[in-house]
N, CA and C atoms as an extended XYZ file, in Angstrom:
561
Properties=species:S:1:pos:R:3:atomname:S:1:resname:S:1:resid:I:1 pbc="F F F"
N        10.183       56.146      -88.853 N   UNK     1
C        11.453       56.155      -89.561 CA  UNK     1
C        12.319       57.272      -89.017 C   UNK     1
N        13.154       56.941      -88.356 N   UNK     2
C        13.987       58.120      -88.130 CA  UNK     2
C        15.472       58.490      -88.933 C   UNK     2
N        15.548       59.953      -89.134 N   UNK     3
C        16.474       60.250      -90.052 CA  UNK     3
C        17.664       60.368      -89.021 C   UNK     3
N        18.363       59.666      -89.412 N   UNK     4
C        20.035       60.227      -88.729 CA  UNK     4
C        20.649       61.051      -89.777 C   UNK     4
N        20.648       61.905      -90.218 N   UNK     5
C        21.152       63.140      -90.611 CA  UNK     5
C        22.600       63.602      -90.301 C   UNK     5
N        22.449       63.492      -88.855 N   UNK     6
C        24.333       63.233      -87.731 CA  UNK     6
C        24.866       62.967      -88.426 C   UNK     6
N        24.608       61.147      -88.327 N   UNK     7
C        25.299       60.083      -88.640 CA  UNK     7
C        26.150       60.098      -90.372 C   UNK     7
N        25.530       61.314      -91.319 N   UNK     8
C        25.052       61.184      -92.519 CA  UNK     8
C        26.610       61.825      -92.785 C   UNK     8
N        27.821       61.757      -93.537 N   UNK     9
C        28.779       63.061      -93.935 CA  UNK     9
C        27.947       64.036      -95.035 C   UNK     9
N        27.212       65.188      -94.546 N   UNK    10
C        27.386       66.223      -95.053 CA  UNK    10
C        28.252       67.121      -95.378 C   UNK    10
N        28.326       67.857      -96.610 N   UNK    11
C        28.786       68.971      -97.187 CA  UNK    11
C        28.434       70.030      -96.983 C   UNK    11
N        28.032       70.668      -95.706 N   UNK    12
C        27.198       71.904      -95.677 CA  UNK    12
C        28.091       73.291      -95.873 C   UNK    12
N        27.679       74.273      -96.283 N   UNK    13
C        28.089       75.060      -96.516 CA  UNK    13
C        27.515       76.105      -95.566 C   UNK    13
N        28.421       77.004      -94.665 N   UNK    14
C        28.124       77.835      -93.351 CA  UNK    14
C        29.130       78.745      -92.911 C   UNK    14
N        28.362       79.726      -92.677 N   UNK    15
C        29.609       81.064      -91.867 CA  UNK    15
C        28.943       81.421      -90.780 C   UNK    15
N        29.919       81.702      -89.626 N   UNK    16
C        29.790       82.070      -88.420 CA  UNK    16
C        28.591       81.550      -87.234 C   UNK    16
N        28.687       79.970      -87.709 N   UNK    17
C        28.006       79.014      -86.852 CA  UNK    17
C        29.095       78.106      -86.268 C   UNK    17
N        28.140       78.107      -84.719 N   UNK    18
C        29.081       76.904      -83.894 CA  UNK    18
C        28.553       76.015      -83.686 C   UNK    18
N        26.952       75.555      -84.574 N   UNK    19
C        27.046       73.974      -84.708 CA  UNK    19
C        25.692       74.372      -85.830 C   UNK    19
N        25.390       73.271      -85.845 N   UNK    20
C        23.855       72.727      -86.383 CA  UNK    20
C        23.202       71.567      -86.003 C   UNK    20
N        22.240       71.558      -85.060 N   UNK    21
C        21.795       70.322      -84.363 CA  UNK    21
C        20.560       69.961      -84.453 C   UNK    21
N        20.202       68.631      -85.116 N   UNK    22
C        19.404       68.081      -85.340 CA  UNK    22
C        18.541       67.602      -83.773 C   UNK    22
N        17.824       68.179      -83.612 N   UNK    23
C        16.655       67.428      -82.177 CA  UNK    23
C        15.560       67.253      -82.346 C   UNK    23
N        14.701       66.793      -81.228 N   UNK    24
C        13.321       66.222      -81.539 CA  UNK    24
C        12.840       64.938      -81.657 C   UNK    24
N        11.791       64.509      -82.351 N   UNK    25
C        11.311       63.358      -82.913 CA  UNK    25
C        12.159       62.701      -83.565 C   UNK    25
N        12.628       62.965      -84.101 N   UNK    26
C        13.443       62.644      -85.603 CA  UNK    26
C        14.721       61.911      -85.136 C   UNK    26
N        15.366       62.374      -83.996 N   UNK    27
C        16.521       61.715      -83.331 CA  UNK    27
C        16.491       60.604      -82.335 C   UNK    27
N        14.955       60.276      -81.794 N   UNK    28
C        14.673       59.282      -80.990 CA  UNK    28
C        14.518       57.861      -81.592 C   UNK    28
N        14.911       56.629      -81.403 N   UNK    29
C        14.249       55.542      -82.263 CA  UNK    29
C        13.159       54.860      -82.010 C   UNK    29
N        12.766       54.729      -82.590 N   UNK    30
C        11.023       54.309      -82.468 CA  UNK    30
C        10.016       54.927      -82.388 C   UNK    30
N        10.465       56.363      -83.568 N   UNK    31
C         9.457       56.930      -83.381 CA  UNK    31
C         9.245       57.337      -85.034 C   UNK    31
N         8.247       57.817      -85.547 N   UNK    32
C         7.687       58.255      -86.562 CA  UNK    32
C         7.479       59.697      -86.884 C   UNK    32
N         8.164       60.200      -86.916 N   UNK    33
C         8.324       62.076      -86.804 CA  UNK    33
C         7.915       62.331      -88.581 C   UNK    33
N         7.211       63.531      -88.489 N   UNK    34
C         6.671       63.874      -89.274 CA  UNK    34
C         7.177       64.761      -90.217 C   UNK    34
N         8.652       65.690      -89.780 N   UNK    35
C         9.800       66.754      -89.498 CA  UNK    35
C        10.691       66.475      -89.164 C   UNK    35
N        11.688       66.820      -89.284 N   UNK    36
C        13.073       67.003      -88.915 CA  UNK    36
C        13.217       68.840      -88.504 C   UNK    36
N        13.425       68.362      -87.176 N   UNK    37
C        13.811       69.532      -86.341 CA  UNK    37
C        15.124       70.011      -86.185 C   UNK    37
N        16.094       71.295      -86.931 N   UNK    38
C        17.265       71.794      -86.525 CA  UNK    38
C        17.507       72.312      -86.581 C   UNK    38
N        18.400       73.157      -85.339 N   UNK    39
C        18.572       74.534      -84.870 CA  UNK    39
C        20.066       74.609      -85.115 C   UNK    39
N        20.031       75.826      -85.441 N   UNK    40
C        21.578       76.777      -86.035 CA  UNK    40
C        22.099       77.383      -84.767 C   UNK    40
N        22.998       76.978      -84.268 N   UNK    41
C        23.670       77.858      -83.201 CA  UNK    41
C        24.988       78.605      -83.854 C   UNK    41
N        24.572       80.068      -84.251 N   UNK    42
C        25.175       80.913      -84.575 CA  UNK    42
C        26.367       81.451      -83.342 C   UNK    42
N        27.676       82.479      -84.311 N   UNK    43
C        28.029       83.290      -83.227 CA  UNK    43
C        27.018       84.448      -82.947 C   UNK    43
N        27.490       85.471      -82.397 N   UNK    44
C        27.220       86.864      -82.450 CA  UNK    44
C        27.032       87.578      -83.665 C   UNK    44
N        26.134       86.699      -84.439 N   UNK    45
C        25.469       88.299      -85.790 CA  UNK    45
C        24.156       88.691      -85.703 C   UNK    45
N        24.041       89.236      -86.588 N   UNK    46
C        22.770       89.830      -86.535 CA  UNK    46
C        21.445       89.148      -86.375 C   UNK    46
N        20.106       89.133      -86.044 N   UNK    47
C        19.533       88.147      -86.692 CA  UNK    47
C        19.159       88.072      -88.007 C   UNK    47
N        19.041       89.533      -89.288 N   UNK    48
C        18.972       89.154      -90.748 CA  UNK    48
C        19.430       88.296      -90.338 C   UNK    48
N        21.059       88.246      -90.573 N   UNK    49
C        21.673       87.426      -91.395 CA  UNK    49
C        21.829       86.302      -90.165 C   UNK    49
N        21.386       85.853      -89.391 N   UNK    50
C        21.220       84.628      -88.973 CA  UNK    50
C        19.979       83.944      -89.370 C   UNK    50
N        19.415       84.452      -89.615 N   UNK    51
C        18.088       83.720      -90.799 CA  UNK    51
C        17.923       83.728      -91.985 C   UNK    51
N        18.629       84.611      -92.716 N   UNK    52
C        19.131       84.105      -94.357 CA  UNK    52
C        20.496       83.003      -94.221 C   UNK    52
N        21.120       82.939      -93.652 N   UNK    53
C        22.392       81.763      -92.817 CA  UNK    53
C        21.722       80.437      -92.827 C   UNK    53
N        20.619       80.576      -92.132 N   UNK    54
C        20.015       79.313      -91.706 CA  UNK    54
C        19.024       78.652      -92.627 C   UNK    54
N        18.280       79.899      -93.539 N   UNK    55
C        17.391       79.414      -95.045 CA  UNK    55
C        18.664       78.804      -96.217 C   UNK    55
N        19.948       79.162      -95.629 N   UNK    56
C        20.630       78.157      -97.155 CA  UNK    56
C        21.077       77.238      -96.697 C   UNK    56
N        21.083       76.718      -95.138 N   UNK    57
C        21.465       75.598      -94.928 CA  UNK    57
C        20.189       74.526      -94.738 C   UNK    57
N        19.291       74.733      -94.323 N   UNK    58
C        17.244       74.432      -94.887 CA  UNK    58
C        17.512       73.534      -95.887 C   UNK    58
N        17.584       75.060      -97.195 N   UNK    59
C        17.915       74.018      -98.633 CA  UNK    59
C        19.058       73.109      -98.659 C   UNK    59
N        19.578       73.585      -98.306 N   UNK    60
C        20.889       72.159      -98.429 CA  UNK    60
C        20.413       70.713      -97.902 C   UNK    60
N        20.233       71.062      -96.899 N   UNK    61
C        19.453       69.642      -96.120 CA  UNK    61
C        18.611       69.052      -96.648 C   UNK    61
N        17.340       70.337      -96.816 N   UNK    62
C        16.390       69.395      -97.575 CA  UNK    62
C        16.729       68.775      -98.896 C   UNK    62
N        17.362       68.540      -99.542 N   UNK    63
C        18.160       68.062     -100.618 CA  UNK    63
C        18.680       66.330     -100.555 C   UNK    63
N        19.227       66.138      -99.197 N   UNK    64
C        19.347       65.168      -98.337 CA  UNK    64
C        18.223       64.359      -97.546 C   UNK    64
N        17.614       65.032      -97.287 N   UNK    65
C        16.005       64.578      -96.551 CA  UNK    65
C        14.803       64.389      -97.092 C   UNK    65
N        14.233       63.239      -96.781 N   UNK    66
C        13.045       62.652      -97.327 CA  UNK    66
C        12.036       63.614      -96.461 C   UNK    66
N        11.860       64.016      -95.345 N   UNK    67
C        11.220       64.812      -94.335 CA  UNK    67
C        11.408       66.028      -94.309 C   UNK    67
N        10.272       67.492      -94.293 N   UNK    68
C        10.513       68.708      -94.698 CA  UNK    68
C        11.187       68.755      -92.645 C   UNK    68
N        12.235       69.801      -93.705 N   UNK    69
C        13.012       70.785      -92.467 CA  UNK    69
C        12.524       71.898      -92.039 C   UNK    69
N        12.966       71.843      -90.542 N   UNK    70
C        12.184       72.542      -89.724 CA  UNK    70
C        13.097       73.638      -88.982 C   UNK    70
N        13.644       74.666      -89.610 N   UNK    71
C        15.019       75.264      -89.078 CA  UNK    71
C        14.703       76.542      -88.142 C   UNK    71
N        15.609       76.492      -86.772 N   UNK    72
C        15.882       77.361      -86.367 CA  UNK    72
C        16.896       78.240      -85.643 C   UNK    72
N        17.311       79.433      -86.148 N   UNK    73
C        18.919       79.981      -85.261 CA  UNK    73
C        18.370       80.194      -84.554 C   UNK    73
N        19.852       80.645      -83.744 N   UNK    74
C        19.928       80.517      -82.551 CA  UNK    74
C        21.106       81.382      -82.582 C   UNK    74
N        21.474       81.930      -81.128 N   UNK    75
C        22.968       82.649      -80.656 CA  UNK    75
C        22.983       81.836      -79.636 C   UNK    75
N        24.158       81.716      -78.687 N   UNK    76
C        23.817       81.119      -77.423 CA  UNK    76
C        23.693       82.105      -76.342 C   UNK    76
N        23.591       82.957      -76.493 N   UNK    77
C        22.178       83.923      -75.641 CA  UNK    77
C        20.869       83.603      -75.953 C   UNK    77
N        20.239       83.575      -77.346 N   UNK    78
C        18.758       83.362      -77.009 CA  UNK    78
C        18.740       81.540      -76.830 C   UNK    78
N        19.648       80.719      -77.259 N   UNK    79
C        19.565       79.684      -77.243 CA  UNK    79
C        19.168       78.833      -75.643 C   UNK    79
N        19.438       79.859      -74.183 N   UNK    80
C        20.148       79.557      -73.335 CA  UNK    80
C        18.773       80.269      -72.507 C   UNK    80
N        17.773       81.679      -73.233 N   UNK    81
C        16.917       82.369      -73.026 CA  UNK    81
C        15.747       80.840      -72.032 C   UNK    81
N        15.399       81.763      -71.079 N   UNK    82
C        14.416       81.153      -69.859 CA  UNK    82
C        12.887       80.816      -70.942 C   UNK    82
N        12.808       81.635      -71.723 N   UNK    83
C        11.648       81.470      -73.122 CA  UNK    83
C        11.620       80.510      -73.810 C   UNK    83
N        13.091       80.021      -74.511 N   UNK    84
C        13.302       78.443      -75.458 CA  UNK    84
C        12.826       77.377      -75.054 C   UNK    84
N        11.702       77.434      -74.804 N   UNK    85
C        11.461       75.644      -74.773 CA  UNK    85
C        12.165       74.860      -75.827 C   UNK    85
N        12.613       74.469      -76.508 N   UNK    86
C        13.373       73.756      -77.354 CA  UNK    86
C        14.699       73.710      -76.313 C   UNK    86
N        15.470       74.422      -75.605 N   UNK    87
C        16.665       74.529      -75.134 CA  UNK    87
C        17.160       72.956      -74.194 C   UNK    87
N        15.841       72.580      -74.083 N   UNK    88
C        16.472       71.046      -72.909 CA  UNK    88
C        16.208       70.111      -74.590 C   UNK    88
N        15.283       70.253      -74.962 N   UNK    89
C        15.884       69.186      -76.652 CA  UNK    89
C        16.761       69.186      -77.109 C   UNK    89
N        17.102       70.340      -77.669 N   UNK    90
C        18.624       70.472      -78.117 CA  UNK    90
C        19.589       69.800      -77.480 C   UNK    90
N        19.913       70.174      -75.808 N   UNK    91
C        21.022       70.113      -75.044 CA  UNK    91
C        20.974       68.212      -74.658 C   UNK    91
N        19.684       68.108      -74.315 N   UNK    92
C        19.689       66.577      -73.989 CA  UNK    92
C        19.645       65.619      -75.400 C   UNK    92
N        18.929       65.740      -76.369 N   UNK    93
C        18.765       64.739      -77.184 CA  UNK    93
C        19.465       65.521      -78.399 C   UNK    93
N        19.933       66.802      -78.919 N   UNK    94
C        20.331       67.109      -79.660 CA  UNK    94
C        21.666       66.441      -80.733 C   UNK    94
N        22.039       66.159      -81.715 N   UNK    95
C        22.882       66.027      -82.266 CA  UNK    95
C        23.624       66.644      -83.390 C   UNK    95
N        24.932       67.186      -83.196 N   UNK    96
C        25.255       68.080      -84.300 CA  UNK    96
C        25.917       67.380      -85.390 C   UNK    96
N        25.318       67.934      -86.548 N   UNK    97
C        25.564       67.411      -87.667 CA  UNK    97
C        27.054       67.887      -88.822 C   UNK    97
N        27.474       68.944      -86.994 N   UNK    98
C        29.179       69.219      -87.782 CA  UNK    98
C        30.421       67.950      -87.156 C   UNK    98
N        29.720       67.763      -85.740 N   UNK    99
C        31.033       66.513      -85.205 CA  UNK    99
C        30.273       64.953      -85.374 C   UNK    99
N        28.784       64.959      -85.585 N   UNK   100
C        28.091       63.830      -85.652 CA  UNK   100
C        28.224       63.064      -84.208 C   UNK   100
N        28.321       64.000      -83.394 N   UNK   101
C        28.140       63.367      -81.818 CA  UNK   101
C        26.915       64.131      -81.005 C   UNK   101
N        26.995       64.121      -79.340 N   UNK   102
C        26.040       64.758      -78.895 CA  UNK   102
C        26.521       66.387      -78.996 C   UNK   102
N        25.391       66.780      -78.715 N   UNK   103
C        25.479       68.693      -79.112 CA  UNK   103
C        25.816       69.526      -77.608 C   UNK   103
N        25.504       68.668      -76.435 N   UNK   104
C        25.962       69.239      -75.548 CA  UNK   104
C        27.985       68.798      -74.877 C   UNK   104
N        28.413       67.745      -75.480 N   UNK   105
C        29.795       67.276      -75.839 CA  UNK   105
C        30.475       68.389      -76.054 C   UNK   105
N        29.925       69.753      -76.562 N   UNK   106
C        30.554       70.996      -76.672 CA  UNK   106
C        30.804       71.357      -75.056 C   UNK   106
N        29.757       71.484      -74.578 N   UNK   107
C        30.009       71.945      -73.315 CA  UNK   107
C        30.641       70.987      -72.292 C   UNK   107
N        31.296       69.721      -72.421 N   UNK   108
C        31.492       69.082      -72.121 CA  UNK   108
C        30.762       67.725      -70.588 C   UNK   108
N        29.417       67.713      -71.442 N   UNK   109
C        28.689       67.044      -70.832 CA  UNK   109
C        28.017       66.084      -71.725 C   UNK   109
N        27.655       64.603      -71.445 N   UNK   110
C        27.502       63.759      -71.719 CA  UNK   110
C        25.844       63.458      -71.365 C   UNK   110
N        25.274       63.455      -72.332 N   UNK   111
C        23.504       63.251      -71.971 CA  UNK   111
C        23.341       62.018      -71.721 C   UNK   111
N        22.833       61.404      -70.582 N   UNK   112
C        22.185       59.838      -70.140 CA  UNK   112
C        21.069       60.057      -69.846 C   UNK   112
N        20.319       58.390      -70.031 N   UNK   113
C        19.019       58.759      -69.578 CA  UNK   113
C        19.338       57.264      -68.197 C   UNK   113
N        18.910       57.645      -67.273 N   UNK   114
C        18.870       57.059      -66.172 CA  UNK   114
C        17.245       56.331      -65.915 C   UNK   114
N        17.173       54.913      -65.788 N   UNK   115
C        15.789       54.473      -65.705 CA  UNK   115
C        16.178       53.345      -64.506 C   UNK   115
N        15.340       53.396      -63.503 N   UNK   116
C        15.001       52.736      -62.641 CA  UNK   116
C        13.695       52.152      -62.096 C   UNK   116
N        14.110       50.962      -61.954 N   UNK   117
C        12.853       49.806      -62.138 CA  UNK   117
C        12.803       48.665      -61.027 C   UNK   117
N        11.581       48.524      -60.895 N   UNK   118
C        11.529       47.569      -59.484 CA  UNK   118
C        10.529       46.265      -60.447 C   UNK   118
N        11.216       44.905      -59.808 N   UNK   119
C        10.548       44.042      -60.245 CA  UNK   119
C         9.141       43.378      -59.690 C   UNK   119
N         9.210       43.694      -58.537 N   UNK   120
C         8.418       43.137      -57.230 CA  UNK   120
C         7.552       42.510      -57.458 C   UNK   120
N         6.616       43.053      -58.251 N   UNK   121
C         5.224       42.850      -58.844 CA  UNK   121
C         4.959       41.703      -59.493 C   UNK   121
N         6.500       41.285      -60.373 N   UNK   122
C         6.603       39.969      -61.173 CA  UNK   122
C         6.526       38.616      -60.504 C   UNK   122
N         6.116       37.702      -61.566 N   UNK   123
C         6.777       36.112      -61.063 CA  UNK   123
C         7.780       36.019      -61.327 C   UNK   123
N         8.534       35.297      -61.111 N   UNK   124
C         9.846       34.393      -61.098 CA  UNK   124
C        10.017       34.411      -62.825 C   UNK   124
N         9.217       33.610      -63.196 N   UNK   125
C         9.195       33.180      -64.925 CA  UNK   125
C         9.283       34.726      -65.714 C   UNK   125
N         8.621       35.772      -65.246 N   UNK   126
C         8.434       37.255      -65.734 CA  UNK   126
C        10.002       37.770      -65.309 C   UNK   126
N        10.185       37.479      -64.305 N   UNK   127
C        11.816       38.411      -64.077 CA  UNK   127
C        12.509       37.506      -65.226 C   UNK   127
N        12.567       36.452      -64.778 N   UNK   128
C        14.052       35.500      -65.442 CA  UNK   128
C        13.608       36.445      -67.157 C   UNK   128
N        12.265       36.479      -67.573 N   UNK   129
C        12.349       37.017      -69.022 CA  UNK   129
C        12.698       38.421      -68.951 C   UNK   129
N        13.041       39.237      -67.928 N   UNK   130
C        12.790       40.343      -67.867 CA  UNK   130
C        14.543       40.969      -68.220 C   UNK   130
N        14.892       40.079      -67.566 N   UNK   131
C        16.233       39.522      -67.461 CA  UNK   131
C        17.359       39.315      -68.555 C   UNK   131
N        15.942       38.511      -69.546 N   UNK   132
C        16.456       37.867      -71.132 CA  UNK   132
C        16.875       39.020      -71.692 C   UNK   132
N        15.475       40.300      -71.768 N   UNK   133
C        15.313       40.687      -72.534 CA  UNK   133
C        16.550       42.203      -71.955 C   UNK   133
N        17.022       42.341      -71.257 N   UNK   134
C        17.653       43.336      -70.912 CA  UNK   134
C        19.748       42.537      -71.222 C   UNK   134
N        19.545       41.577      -71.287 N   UNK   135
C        20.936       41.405      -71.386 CA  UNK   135
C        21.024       39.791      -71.789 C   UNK   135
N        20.395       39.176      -73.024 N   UNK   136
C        20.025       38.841      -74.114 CA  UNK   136
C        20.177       36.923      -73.002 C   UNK   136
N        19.700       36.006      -74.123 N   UNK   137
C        19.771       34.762      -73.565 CA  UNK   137
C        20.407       33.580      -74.698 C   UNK   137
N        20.902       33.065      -74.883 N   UNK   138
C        21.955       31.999      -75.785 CA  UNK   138
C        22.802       32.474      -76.732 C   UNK   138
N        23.307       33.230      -76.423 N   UNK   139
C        24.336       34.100      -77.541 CA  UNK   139
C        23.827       35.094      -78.488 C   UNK   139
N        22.440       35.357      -77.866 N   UNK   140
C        21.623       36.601      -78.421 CA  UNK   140
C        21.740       37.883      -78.007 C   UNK   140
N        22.071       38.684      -78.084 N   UNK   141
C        22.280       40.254      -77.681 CA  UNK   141
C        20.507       40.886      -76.933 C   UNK   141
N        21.057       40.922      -75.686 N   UNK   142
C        19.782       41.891      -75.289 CA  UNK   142
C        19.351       43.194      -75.376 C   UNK   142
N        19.112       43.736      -75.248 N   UNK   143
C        18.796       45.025      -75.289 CA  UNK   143
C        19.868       46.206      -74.589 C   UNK   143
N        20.348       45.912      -73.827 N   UNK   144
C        21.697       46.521      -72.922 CA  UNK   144
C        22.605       46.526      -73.993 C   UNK   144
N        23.113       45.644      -74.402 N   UNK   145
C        24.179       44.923      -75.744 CA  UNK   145
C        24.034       45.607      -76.614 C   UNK   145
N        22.828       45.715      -77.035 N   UNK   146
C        22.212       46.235      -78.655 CA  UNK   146
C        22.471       48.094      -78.693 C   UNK   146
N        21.807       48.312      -77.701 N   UNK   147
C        22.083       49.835      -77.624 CA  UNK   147
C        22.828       50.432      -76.788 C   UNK   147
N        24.170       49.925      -76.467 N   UNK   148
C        25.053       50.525      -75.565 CA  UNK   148
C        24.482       50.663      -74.345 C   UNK   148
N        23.954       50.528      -73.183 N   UNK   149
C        23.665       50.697      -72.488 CA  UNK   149
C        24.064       49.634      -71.030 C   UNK   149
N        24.014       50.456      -70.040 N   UNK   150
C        24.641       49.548      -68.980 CA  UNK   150
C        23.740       49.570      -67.848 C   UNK   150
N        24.315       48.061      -66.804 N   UNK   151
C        23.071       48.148      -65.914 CA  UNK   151
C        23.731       48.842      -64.469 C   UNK   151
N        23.405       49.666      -64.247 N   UNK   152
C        24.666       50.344      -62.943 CA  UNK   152
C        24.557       49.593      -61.764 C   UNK   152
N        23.032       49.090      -61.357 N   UNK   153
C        23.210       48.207      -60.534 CA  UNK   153
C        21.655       47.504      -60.517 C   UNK   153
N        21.312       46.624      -59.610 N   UNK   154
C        20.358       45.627      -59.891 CA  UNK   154
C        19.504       47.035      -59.959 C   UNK   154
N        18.289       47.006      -61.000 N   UNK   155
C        17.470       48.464      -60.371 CA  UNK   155
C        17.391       49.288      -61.306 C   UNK   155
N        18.371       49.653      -61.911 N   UNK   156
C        18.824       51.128      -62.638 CA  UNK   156
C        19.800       50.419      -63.521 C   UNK   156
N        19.526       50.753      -64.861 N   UNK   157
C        20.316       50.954      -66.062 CA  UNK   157
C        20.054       52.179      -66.508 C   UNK   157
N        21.525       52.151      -67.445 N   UNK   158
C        21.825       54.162      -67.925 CA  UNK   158
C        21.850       53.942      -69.349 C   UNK   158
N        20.937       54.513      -70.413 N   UNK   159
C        21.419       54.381      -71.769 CA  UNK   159
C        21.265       55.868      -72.103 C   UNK   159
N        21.555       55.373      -73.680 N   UNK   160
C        21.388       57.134      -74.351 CA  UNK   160
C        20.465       57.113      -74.678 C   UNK   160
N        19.985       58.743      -75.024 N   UNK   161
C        19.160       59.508      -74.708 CA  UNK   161
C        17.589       59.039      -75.985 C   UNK   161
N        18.794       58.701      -77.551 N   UNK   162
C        17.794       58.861      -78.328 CA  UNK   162
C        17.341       57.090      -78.200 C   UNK   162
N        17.670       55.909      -77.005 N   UNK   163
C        17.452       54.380      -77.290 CA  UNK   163
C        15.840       54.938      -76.121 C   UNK   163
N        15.451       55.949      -75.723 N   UNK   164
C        14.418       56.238      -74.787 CA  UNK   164
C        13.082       55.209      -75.095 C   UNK   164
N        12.865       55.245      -76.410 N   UNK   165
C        11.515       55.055      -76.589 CA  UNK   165
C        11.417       53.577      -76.723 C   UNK   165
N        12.250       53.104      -77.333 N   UNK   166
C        12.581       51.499      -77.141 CA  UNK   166
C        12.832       50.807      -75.523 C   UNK   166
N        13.268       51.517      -74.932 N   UNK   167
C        13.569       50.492      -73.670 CA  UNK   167
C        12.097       51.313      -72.704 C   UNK   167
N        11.962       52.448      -72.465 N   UNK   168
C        10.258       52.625      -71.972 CA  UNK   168
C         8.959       51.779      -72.603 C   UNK   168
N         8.643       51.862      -73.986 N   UNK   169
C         7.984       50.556      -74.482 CA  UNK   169
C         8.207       48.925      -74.005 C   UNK   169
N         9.317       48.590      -73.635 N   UNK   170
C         9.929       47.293      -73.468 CA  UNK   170
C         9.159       47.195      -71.965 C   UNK   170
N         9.365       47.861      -71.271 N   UNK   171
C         9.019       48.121      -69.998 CA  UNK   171
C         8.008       47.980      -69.496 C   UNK   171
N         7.318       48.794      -70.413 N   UNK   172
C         6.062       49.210      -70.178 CA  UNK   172
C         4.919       47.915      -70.445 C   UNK   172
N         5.716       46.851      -71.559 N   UNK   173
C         5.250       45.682      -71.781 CA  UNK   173
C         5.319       44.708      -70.982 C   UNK   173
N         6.228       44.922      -70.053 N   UNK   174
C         6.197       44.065      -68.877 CA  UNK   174
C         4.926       44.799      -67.211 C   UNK   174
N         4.643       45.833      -67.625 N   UNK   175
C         3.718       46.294      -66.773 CA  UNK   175
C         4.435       46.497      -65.373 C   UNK   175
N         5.814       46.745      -65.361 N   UNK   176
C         6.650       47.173      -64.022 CA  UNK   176
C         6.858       48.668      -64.047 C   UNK   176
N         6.834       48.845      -62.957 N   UNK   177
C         6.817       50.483      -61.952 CA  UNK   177
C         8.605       50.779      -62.590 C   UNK   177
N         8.312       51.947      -63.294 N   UNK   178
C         9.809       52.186      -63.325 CA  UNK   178
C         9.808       54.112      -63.680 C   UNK   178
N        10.916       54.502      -63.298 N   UNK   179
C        11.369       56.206      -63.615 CA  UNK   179
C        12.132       56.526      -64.249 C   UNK   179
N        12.231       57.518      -65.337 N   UNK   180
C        13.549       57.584      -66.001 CA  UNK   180
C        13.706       59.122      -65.872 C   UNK   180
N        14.892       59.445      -65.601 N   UNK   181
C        15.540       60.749      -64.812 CA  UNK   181
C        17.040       60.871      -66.030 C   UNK   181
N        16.468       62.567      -66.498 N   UNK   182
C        17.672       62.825      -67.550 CA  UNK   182
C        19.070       63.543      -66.461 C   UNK   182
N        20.090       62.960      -66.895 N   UNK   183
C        21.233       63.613      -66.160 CA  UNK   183
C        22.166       63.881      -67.446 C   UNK   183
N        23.413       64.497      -66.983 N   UNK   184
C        24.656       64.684      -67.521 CA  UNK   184
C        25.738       63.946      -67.120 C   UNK   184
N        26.711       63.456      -67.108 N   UNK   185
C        27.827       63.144      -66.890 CA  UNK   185
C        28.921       64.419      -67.594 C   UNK   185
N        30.005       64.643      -66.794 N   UNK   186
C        31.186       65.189      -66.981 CA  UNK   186
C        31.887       64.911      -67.862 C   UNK   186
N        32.147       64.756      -68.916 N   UNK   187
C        32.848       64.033      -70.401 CA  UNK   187
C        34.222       64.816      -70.612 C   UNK   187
């Protein structure tokens, strides 16, 4: 079950933050997260008070959420720190729950996930379905359709970041050789 939280109009109540972004499990579909993961990107204060900041926005949320919250500030110095493992979650799959878009859209970059796939291996009858299922068959929406996603050329389609786990499963059910490579686009 994943929580879109983003998607959700909250009322949060906050001083001297430049976002709040929901990442992780919780933002991917098709997945079953156990938590809701989200980090406070503060300005320049202290850390007290960037962690009493971030325990009243916790409660607020959790108020809203069926799933316990999992909060953490941030400045964008330590956010940006060579130490954050969390820092490529945030930036790639992150979503802030002040514009309800992507969290790196601040910096003006656009998260894709790039997957490329070779059919070779298939029959004829396996592509033509392979085919169906990527860009739908009798006025049915395929999977391209369904989750925004496009095919850039025979080979490689580009979707977003959190449709990952659905179109790798899909894939993976067809038993074809394929890579998926995170990029940015310029937005």
């Amino acid at each position: 079950m994943m929580q879109k939280l983003w998607q959700e109009k909250l009322k949060l109540k906050y001083k001297d933050v430049i976002d709040i972004v929901q990442f992780g499990s919780s933002v991917i579909e098709g997945t079953e997260p156990n938590d809701i993961d989200v980090a406070v990107i503060f300005n320049k204060i202290p850390i007290k008070e960037q962690i009493l900041e971030a325990q009243k926005i916790k409660k607020e949320l959790q108020k809203v959420s069926k799933l316990p919250i999992h909060i953490k500030p941030f400045d964008l110095y330590s956010l940006f720190e060579k130490s954050n493992f969390a820092k490529d979650d945030i930036l790639f799959y992150g979503k802030s729950l002040i514009t309800r878009d992507s969290f790196s859209k601040k910096f003006g970059l656009n998260p894709r996930l790039q997957i490329s796939y070779s059919l070779n291996n298939l029959h004829k009858k396996d592509k033509i379905r392979f085919n169906y299922m990527l860009n739908g068959k009798m006025g049915q929406y395929g999977l391209l359709r369904k989750h925004q996603g496009n095919l850039l050329n025979p080979g490689l389609i580009e979707i977003s970041p959190e449709h990952e786990n659905i179109f790798v499963l899909k894939m993976k059910s067809f038993k074809i050789k394929f890579n998926a490579k995170k990029v940015f686009d310029l937005s």
